[in-house]
N, C-alpha and C positions, 0 to 999 in steps of 0.2 A: 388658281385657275377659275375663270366663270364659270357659271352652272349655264350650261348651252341647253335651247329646248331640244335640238338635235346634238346629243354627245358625242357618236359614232365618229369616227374623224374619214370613215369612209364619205359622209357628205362633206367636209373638206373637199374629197378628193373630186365629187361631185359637182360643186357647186365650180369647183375650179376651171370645169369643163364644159358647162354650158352657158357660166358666162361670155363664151367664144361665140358658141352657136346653139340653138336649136337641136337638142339630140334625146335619140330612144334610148332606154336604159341599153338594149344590148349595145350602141354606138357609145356609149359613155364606156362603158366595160374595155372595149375595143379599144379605145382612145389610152385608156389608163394602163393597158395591160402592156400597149404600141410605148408608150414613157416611161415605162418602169417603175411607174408608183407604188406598185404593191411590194418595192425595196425601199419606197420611200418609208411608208408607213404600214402602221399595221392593220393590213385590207382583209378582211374576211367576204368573198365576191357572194357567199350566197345568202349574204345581209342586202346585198345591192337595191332588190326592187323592198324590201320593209325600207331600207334608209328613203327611197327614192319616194313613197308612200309619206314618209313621216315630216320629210324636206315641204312636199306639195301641202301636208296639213298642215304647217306652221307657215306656209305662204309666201316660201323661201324658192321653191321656183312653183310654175302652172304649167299646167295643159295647152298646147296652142291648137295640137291637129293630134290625128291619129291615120298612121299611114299604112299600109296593105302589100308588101312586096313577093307576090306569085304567091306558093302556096302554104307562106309562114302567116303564123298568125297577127293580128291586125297589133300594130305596136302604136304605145302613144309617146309623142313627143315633146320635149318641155324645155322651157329656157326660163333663166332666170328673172327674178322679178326684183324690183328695187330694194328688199330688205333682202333676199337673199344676197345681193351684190354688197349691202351692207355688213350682212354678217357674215358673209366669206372674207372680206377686210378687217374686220374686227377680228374674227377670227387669228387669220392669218398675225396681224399685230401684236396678239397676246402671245404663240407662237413662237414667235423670233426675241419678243421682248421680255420673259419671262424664263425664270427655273425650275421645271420640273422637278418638283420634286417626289415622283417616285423613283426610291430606290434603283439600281440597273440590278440583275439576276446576277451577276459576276461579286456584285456588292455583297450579296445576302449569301454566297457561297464561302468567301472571305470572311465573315464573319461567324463563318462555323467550320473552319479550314484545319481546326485542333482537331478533331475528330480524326483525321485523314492518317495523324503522323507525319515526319519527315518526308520520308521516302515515298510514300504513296501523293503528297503533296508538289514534290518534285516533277515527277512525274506527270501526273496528270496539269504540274504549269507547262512543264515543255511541251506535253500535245496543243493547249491554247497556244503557245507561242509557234508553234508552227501554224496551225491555224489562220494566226495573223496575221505569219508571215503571206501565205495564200490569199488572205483575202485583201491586203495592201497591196500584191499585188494585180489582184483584180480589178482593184481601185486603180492604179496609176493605168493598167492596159485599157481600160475604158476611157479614162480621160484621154488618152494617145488618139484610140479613134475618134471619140468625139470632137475633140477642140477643133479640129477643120470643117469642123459639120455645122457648130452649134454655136451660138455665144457661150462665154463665160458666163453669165446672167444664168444662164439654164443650167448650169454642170457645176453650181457651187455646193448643191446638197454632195458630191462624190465627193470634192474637195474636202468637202467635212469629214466625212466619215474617212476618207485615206490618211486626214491627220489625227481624227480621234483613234482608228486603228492603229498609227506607227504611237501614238502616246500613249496608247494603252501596252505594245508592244514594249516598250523603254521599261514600264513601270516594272511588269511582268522580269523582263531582263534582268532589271536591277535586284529584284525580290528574289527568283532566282538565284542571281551570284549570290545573295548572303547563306542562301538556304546551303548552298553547293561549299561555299568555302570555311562554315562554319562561323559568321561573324554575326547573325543574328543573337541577339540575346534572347537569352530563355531556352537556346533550340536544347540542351541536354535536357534540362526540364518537360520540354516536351517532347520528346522521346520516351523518357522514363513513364509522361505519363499514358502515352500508346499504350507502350509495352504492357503497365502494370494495371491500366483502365483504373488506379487511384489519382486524383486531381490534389496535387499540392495545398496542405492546407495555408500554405504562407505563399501568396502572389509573388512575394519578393524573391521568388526561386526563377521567376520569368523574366527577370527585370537585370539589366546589364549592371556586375557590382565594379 
């Protein structure tokens, strides 16, 4: 990934919105919170006005006016400027065409899932696998309402996430059955080593003979 002069990807979500129009940080807030961005991504709001600061010192958007509505305080408005428009596309670009590679949190827990035992392992996959089921299907109940609403163009990020959720569901499933019906290799091995908190000194006690 580039080294962006603004990293935040709350200016992403920024720069997304005033290259429409002309808007005060709280109208940008507004706008992002109205789309659901902050399920897009990971928005922390009371970075808003440092990003919105940081975005104008790298010249990515400016100042046009500052406007006065009754008895709030005087707000300033900003739209984008031609590197800002430039590097919300580049941005975006890298984005869509690249693989993150930080690990996901699910990864890093799987990776240290011996600690847990069988049984406490089991377990705690079935509460994720309900979970997911929950959240797939808040994923398809949203798309239902939207798609008469919206283009497709706009409702492909849910689309993502309701198929990364059902494949991540399957994986879970599948891992699951083994754990449940015994066909995992090693699972006596790791049990024994729960139980006894001694780690095998032969790997080969993990490994299907």
């Amino acid at each position: 990934m580039k080294r962006r002069k603004v990293a935040n990807v709350l200016g992403l979500a920024v720069l997304s919105v005033v290259q429409e129009r002309p808007m005060h940080p709280y109208e940008m807030a507004a706008v992002l919170k109205q789309r659901g961005k902050d399920a897009d991504m990971p928005i922390k709001w009371g970075s808003l006005y440092t990003v919105v600061a940081n975005l104008e010192k790298h010249r990515f958007i400016e100042a046009v006016e500052s406007v006065k509505d009754g008895g709030r305080p005087e707000r300033t408005v900003y739209r984008i400027t031609p590197a800002g428009r430039e590097e919300f596309e580049d941005w975006v670009r890298e984005l869509v065409g690249t693989v993150d590679r930080e690990p996901p949190r699910f990864k890093a827990g799987l990776s240290m899932i011996g600690v847990l035992g069988p049984d406490q392992a089991i377990s705690r996959l079935r509460e994720r696998l309900e979970q997911l089921g929950e959240r797939a299907e808040a994923h398809r109940a949203a798309l239902e309402q939207l798609r008469p609403l919206m283009p497709r163009l706009f409702l492909v990020e849910v689309e993502y996430d309701l198929a990364m959720t059902e494949a991540e569901a399957r994986w879970v499933r599948g891992f699951l059955e083994e754990l449940t019906t015994g066909a995992l290799p090693g699972l006596d091995a790791w049990r024994r080593y729960h139980e006894t908190g001694e780690f095998p000194d032969d790997l080969g006690e993990f490994v299907e003979r």
